[in-house]
DOVEXDO-384865 format. One line per 4 residues: for each residue x, z, y of C-alpha. Coordinates in pm, 1 decimal. Layout:
X,Z,Y; ...
//
This chain:
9746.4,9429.9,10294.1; 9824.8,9727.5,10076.3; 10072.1,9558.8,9933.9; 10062.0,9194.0,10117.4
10513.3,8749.3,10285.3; 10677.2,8371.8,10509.9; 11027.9,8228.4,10459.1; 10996.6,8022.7,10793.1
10791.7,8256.5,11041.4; 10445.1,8128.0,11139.2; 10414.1,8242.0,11481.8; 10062.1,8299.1,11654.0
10133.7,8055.6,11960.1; 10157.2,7747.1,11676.1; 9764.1,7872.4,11579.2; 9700.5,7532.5,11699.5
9790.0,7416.8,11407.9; 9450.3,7649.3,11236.3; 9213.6,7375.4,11460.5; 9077.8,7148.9,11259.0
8908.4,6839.1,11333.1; 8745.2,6622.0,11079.7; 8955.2,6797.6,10881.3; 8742.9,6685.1,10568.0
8915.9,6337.1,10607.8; 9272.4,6488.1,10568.5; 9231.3,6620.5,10241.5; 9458.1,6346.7,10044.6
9401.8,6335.3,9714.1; 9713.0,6475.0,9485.2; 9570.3,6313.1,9178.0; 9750.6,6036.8,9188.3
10040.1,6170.4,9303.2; 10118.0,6413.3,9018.3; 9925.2,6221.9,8726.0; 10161.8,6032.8,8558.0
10340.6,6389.8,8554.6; 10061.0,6615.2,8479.1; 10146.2,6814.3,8117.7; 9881.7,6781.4,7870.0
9778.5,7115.8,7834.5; 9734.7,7281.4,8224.2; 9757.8,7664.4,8119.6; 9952.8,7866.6,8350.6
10079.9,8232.3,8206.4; 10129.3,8426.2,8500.2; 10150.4,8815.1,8579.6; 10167.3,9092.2,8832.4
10420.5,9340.3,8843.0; 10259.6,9698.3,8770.4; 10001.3,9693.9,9019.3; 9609.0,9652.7,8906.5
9347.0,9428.6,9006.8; 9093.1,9710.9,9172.1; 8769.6,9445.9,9339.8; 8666.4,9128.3,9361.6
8434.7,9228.2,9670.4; 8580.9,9048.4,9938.4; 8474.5,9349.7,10210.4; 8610.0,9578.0,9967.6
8944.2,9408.6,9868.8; 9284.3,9617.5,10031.4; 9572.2,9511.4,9790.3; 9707.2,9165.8,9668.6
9600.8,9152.2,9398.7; 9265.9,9166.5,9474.7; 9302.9,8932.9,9777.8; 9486.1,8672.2,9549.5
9228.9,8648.8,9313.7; 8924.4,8656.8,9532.5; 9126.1,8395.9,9774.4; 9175.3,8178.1,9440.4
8812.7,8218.1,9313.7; 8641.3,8141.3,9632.8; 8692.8,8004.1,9989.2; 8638.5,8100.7,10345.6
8644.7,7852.7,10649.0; 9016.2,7730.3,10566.0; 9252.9,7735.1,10294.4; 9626.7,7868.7,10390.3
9828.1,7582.2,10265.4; 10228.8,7600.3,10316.5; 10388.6,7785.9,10582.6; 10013.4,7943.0,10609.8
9934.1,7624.7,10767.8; 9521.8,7551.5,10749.0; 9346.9,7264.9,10515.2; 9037.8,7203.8,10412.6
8817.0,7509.7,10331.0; 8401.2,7489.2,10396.6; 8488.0,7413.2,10743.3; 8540.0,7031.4,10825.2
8528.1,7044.3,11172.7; 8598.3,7321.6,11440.9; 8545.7,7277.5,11823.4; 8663.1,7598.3,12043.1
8540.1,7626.2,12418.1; 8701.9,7604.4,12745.9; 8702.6,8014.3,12816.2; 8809.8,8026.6,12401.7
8540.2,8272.2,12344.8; 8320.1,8017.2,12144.4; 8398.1,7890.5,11822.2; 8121.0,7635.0,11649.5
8256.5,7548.9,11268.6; 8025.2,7217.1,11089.4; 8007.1,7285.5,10727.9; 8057.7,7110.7,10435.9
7741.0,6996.4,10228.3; 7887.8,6958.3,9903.0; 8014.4,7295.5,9864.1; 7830.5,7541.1,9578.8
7852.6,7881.0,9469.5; 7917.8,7922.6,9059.1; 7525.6,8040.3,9034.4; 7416.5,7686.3,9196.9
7334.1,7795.8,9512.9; 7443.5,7586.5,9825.0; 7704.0,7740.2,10033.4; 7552.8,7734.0,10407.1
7621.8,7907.9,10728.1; 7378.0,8185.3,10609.4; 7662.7,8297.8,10371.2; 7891.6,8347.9,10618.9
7652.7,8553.8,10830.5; 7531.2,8753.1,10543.2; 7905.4,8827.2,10441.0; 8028.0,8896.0,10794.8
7746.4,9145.8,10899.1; 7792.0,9342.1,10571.5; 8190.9,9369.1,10623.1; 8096.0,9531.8,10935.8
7789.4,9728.5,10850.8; 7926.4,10093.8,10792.6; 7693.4,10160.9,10535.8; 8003.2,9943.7,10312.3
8308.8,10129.9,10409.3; 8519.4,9777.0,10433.7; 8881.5,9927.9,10528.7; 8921.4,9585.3,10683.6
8625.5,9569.1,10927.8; 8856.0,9653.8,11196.5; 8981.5,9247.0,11168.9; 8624.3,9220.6,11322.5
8728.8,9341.4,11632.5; 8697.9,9129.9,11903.2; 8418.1,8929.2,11812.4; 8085.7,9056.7,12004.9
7914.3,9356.1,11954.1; 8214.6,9446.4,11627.2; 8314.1,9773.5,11752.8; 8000.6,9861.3,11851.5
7851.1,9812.7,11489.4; 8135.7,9985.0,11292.7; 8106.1,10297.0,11525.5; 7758.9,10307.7,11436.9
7632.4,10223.6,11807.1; 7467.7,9839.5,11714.8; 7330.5,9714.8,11405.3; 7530.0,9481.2,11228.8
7175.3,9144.3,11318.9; 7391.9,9214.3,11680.9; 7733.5,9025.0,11532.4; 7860.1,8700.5,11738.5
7788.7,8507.4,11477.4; 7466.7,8265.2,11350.9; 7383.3,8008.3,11179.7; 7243.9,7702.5,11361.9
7069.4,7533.5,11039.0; 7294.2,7533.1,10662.9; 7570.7,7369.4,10834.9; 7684.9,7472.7,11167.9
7832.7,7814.1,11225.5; 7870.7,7976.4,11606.7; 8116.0,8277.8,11623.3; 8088.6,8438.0,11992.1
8379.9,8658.0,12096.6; 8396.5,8953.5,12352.3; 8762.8,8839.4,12469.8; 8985.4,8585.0,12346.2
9202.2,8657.0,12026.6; 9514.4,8468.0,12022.7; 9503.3,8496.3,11641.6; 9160.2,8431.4,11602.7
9234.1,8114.0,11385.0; 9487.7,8271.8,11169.5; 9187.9,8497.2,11052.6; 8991.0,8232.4,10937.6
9111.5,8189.5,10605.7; 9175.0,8608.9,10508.9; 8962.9,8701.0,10241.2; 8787.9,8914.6,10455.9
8625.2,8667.0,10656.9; 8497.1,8455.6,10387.6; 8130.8,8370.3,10292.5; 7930.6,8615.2,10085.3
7621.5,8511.9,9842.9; 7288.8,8733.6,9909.1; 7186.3,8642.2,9595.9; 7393.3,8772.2,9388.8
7497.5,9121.7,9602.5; 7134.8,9180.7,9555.5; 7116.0,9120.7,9181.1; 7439.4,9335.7,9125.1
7398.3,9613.2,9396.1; 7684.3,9866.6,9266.1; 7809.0,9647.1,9047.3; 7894.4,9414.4,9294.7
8292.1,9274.9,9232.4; 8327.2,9542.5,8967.9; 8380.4,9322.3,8725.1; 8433.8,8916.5,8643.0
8061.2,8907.5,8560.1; 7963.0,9061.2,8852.4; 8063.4,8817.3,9108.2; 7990.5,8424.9,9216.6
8246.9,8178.9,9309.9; 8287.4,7877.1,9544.9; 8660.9,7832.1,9499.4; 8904.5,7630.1,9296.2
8860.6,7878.3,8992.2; 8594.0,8104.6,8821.5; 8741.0,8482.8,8691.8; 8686.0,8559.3,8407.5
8763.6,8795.7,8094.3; 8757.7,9099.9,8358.4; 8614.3,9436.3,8270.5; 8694.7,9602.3,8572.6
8962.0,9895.7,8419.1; 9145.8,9624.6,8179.7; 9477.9,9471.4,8274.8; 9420.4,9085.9,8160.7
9214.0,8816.3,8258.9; 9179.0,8425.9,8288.1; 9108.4,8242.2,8620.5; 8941.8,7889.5,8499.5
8883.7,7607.1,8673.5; 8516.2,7567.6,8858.5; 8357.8,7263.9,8784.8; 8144.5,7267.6,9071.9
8397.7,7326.0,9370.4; 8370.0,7084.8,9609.3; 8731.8,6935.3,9578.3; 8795.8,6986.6,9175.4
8986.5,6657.1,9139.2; 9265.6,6853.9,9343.9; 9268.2,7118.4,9053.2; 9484.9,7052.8,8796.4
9501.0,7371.3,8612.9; 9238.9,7444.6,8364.1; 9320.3,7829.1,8292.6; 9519.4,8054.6,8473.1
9611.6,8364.9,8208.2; 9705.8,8669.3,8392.5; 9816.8,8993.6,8285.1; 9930.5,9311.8,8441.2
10299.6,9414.8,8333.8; 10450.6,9733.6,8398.4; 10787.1,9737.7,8306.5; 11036.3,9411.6,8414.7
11217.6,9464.4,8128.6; 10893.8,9342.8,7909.5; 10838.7,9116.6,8164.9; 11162.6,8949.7,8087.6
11139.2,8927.9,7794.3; 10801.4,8776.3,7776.7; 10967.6,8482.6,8007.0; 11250.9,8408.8,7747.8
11010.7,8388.2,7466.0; 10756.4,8133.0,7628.7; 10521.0,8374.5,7670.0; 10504.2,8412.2,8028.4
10604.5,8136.6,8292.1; 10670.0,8362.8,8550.4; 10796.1,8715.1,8570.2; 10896.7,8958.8,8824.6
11260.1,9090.3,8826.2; 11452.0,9417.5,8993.8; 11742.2,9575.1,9062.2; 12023.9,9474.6,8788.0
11834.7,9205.8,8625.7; 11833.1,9024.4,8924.3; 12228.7,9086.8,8932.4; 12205.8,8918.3,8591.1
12074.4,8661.6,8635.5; 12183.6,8534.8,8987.8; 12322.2,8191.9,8845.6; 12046.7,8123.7,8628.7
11848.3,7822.2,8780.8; 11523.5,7939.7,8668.4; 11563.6,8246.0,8910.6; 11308.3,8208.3,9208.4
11384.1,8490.2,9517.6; 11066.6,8473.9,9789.7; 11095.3,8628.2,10095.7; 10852.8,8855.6,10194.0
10680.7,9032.8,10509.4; 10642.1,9339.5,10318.9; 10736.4,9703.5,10410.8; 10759.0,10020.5,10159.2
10742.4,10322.8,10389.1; 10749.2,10657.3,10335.8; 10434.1,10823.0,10499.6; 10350.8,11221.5,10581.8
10031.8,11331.7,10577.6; 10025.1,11532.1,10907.2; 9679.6,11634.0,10846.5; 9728.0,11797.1,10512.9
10074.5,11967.1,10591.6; 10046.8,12061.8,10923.3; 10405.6,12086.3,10909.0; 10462.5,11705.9,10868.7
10298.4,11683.5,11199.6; 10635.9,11818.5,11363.8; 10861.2,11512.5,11498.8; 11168.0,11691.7,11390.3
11109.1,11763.8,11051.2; 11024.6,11367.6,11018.3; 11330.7,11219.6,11185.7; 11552.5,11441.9,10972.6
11363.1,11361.5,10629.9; 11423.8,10972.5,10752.5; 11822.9,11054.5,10822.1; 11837.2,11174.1,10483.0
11805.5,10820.4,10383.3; 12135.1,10551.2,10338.9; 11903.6,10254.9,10380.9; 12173.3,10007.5,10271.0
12257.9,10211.3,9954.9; 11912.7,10193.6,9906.8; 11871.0,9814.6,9880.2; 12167.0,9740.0,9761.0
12246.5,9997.1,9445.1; 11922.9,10106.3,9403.2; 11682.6,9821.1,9430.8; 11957.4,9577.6,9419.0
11671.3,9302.7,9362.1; 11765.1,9134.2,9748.7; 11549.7,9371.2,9911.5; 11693.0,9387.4,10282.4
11729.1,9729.2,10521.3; 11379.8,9729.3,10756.7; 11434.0,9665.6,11139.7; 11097.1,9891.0,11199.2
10738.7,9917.1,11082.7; 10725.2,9557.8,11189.4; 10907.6,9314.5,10909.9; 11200.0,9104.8,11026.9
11117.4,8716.1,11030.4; 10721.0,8773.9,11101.3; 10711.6,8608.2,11433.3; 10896.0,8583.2,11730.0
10827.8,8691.7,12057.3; 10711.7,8355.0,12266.9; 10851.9,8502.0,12615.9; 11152.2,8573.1,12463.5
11153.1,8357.2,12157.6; 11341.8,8620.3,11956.5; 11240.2,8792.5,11643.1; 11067.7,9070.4,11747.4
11112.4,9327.6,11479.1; 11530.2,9319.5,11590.7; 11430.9,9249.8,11962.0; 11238.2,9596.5,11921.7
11427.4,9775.0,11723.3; 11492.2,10238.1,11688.8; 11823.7,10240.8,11531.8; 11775.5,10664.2,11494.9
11410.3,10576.4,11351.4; 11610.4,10398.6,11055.9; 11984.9,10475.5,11038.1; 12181.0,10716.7,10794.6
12296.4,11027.8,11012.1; 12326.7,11403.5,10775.1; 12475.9,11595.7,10969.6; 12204.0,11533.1,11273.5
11957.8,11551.2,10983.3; 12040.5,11909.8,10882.8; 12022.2,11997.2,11260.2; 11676.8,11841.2,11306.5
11544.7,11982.0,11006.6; 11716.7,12373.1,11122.8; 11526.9,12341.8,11434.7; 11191.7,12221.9,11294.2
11157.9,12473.6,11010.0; 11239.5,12716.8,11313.1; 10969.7,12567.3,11507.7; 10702.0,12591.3,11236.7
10776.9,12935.9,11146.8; 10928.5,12846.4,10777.5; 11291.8,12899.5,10606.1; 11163.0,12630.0,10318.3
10914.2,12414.0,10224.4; 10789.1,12251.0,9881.0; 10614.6,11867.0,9883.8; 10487.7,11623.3,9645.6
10612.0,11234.2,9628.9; 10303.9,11049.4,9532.9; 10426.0,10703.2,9424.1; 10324.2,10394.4,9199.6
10446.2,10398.7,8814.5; 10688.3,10032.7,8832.1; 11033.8,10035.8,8769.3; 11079.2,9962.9,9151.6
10909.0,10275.1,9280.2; 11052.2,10516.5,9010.3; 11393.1,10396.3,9106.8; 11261.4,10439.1,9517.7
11109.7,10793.9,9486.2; 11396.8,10877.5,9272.2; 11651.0,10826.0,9549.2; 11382.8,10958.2,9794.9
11379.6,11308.4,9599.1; 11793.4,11342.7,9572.2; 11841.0,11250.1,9897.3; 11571.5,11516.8,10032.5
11665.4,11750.6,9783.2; 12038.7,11718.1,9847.0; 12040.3,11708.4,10250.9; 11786.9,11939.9,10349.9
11818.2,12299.0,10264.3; 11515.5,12486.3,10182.1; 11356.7,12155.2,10079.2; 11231.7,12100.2,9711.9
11041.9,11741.7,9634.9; 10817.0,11749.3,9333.5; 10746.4,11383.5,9228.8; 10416.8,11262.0,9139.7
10376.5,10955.5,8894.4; 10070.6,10743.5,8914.9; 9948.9,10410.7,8827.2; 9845.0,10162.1,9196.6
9502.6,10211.7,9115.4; 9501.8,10588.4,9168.9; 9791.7,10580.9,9469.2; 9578.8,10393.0,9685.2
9262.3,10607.9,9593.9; 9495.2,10954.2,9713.4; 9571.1,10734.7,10028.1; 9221.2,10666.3,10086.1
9108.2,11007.8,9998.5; 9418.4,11161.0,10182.3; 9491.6,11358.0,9858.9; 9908.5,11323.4,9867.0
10146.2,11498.6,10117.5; 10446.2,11233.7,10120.2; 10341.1,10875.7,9970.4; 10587.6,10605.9,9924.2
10328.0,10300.5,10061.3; 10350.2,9962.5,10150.3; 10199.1,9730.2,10376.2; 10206.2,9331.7,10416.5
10143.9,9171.6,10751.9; 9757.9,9010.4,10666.9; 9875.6,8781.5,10905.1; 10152.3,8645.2,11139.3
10184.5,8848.1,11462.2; 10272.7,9215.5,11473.6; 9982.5,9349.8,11552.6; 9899.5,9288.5,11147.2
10137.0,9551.0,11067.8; 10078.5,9769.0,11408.5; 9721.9,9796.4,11424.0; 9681.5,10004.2,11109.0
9897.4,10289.2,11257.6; 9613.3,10357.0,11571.0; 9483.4,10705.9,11516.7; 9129.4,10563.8,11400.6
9249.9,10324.8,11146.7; 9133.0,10377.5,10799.8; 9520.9,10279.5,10695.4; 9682.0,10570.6,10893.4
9628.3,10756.9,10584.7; 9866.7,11014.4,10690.1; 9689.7,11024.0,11079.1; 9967.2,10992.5,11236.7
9837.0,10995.5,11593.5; 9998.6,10892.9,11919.8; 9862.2,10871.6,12235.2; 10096.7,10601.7,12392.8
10092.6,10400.3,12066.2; 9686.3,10386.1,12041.2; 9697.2,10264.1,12399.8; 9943.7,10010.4,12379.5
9781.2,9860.0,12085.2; 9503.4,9887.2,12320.1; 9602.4,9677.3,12583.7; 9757.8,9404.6,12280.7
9382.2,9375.9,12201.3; 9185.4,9346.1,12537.5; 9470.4,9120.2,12749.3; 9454.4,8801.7,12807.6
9787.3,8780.2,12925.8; 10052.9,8688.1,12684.1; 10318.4,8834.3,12841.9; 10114.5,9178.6,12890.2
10025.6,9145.5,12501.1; 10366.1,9114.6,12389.5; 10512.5,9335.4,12617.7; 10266.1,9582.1,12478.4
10314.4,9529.8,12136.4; 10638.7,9599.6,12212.1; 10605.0,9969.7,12372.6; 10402.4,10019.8,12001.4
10688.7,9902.9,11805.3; 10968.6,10117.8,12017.5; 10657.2,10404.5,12033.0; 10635.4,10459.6,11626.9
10966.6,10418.7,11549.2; 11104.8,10707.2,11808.1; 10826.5,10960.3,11697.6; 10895.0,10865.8,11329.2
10523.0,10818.3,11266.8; 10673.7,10642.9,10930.1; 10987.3,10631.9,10767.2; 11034.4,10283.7,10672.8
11228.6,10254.3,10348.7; 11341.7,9826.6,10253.7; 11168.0,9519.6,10358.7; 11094.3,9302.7,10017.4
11172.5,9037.8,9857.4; 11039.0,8908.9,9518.0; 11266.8,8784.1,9280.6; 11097.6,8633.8,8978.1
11177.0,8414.2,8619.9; 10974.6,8129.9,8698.5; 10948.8,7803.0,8453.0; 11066.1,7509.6,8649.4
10782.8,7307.0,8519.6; 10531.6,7465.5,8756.9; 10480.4,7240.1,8999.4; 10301.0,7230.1,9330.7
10254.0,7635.8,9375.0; 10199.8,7736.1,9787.6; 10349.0,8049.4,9843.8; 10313.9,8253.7,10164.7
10468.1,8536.9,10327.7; 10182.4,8673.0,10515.2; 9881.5,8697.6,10422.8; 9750.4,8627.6,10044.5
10050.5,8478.3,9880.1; 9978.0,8234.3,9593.3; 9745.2,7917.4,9679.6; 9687.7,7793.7,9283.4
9443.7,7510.6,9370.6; 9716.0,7222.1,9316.2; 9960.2,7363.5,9112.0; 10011.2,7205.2,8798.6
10247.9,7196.6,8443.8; 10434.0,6913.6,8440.6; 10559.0,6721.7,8167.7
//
């Protein structure tokens, strides 16, 4: 996701663990467990650092945010428990066939939607044909691919009735794929897949996930308090989900933050429980107990838009802007928050490589696609200028307004500035919402973006960069890569589709179709009496349904 982490790697080939059967019966109860320990008032203050909650439409959601409240307010097949491992969602039992093309889900009968409408099969077909309908524009209908008829629907060549997937009665659900996908399972529970009420799109039209009012649920929690442009609201517990004795928290207050240093001090005064850190504060506070550093599978990048400046689109002029760029300076005196230097596009620690059973981002690393070289930079960027017929050139820095990306495109813009003559970088200030908007619309020239692996295999972080992805905001386009990422998709070998993700991974890194800047960490202030909070690496990060305050 835009935005979107895994401190032990969930690799694709341990899926298995995604099959469930009779899953429904291995839902234990935590009730009892937690309680004689459960706090009498269950009100969680929580917040996000700078960035905006922008839809609650799961076809619509691209950033965190967005995916962490929709995956909190309502539920797909499976729930990502720890290590992204599945539990019980809607889905209570799963049975997959021989050639692994056929995937038949039984329902749940007890589940509801927040406007008392059962939650059936129907839901999920309504929901998946209008991810995939073009007519919606989901930036994430590309996940689709792979399941019949998919590609042809989003290209406009099928209607989206022709989807493998239908609804045998309320309660049993048939997906049909074209091929198998190795990481079909791990799918399952992205927000993107979950079930949509007709009902209510119907009612809203437009208005549909604009707003807290605008929405149903048929998850652990109900949103509420949110306007659509305001930067608060309260997740509450639902009273109808099918597992509420599980839910232990009876508000969740969240507000958007921009600046740590508020943050901060929000967390000493009791007003907050958690709160996100950076740079020296996390120096500050290294021995203080309540200190809480998550890894992360997420990548900040800096991206050229080749189709706006046609002078972005020469290879030179990239690979000397990335040179510029003393990666370990950069995480370590300007972030300083335990940010680490990037292997590649693909995050270190996502998944390993099951011929090899290495990590894959260092197995595939392009040291020149992310090392610290001047002098070769000021050669690079000589010869490019002369190849494009300029002696200088002027660019804006589009970047978010936190703390975190000042201090990023700050660094960015000196280092530019200061290696590459003839070079002047005008920095652009803007709040998440309106970043991702210029990425969308392709209105930036450089944009320092970010990316989180939706799930745990590479080809979550490579398959945005194919020419035709909607993600590529800055169409980057390269033969060899779209066809490698090709073959990943339509093998059934594993050895072919690793050794192909592979040839992507070496492929973007030596034509600099990015520069990638620090892989992420969070480092927050969080109050050690939260208890029982899942947190992932890849894929939506915070599971609330079973966290609770204890005494």
């Amino acid at each position: 996701m835009k935005w979107k982490t895994l401190s032990t790697a969930v690799v694709v080939t341990a899926a298995a663990g995604f099959l469930l059967t009779g899953c429904g019966n291995q839902s234990k109860s935590t009730s009892s467990a937690t309680s004689g320990n459960l706090a009498k008032t269950q009100v969680l203050n929580w917040s996000e650092n700078g960035q905006d909650l922008t839809t609650l439409d799961p076809s619509l959601a691209v950033d965190v945010i967005s995916g962490t409240m929709i995956n909190n307010s309502q539920e797909g097949l499976y729930r990502l428990g720890s290590n992204s491992k599945a539990t019980p969602g809607i889905a209570t039992a799963t049975k997959v066939s021989k050639d692994k093309k056929t995937y038949t889900f039984t329902l749940r009968k007890n589940a509801k939607w927040s406007n008392g409408d059962k939650v059936t099969a129907k839901d999920f077909v309504y929901g998946w044909r209008r991810t995939v309908d073009p007519k919606t524009a989901s930036q994430y209908a590309y996940l689709y691919s792979g399941i019949k008829n998919a590609d042809k629907i989003t290209n406009g060549k099928a209607k989206a009735s022709t989807l493998g997937i239908k609804a045998d009665g309320n309660y049993k659900l048939t997906v049909t794929l074209e091929k198998p996908i190795q990481y079909f399972k791990l799918l399952m529970g992205f927000v993107v897949f979950f079930p949509q009420n007709q009902h209510a799109v119907e009612k809203y039209g437009k208005q549909y996930g604009t707003s807290s009012s605008k929405m149903v649920y048929n998850g652990p929690f109900k949103m509420t308090g949110w306007q659509g442009t305001n930067a608060t609201w309260t997740l509450v517990k639902n009273n109808q989900y099918w597992d509420k004795k599980n839910v232990h928290l009876t508000k969740i207050k969240d507000q958007v933050v921009k600046s740590t240093t508020t943050a901060f001090n929000l967390f000493q005064s009791g007003k907050l429980d958690m709160a996100t850190l950076s740079g020296q504060q996390v120096k500050n506070e290294k021995n203080n107990k309540k200190l809480v550093i998550r890894k992360s599978s997420r990548l900040n990048y800096l991206e050229f838009n080749q189709k706006k400046v046609k002078e972005l689109s020469n290879k030179k002029l990239r690979q000397a802007m990335s040179l510029t760029l003393n990666r370990k300076q950069l995480v370590n005196n300007v972030l300083g928050d335990g940010s680490v230097t990037p292997q590649g596009f693909v995050t270190a620690g996502l998944a390993n490589d099951p011929t090899t059973g290495k990590d894959f981002a260092a197995e595939n690393k392009v040291a020149s696609a992310v090392s610290y070289n001047p002098t070769k930079a000021k050669k690079l960027w000589k010869e490019g200028l002369a190849e494009v017929g300029k002696k200088k050139l002027t660019l804006t820095l589009t970047h978010d307004d936190t703390d975190q990306m000042k201090a990023l495109s700050e660094y960015l813009q000196g280092q530019l500035e200061k290696e590459l003559p003839g070079l002047t970088v005008k920095s652009v200030t803007v709040p998440y919402k309106t970043r991702i908007a210029r990425e969308v619309a392709g209105n930036f020239e450089l944009v320092i973006s970010a990316w989180q692996a939706d799930f745990a295999d590479p080809i979550s972080d490579l398959g945005i960069m194919t020419s035709t992805n909607d993600y590529n905001f800055g169409k980057w386009t390269n033969k060899s890569f779209d066809e490698a990422i090709n073959t990943a998709n339509s093998t059934t070998s594993t050895k072919a589709r690793w050794a192909a993700l592979a040839k992507a991974e070496k492929e973007i890194g030596t034509d600099q179709g990015v520069a990638p800047l620090s892989q992420n960490v969070v480092a927050q202030m969080v109050n050690p009496k939260l208890k029982g909070l899942v947190y992932n690496t890849a894929g939506i990060n915070y599971n609330f349904k079973e966290a609770y305050m204890a005494k």
